[in-house]
C-alpha positions, 0 to 999 in steps of 0.5 A: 879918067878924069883929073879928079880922079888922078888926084884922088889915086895921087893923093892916096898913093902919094909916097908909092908914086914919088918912090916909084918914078924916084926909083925909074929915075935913078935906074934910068941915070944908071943905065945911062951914066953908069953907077959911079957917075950917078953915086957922085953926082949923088953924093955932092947933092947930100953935100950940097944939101947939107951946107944949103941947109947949114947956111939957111939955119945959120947965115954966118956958117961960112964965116964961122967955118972959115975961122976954124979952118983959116987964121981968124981975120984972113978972108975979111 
């Protein structure tokens, strides 16, 4: 097969081929953790995700956040 051609069953198959080898990933960090380890090394990637996101949609998010949590002026 030739790289045309690869990129063509790629490009038709795209979302079946990345869930695939998604699901081949996981199942391998599972046997190979174990699944409490995987689930929290998953679970601070959805944090991490989450403010990443939050901080890039607003650049003063932290500070913000940090006024409701702390008395305001503390960390400045």
């Amino acid at each position: 097969m030739d790289l045309e051609k690869i990129l063509e069953v790629f490009t038709a198959h795209r979302g079946g081929i990345i869930g695939a080898v998604t699901g081949l990933l996981i199942a391998v960090a599972i046997l190979l953790l174990g699944f409490f380890k995987v689930l929290f090394i998953a679970i601070l990637a959805g944090v991490g995700y989450y403010i990443g996101k939050r901080i890039h949609e607003d650049r003063d998010y932290i500070k913000n956040m940090l006024d409701r949590v702390l008395p305001p002026g503390t960390y400045r």
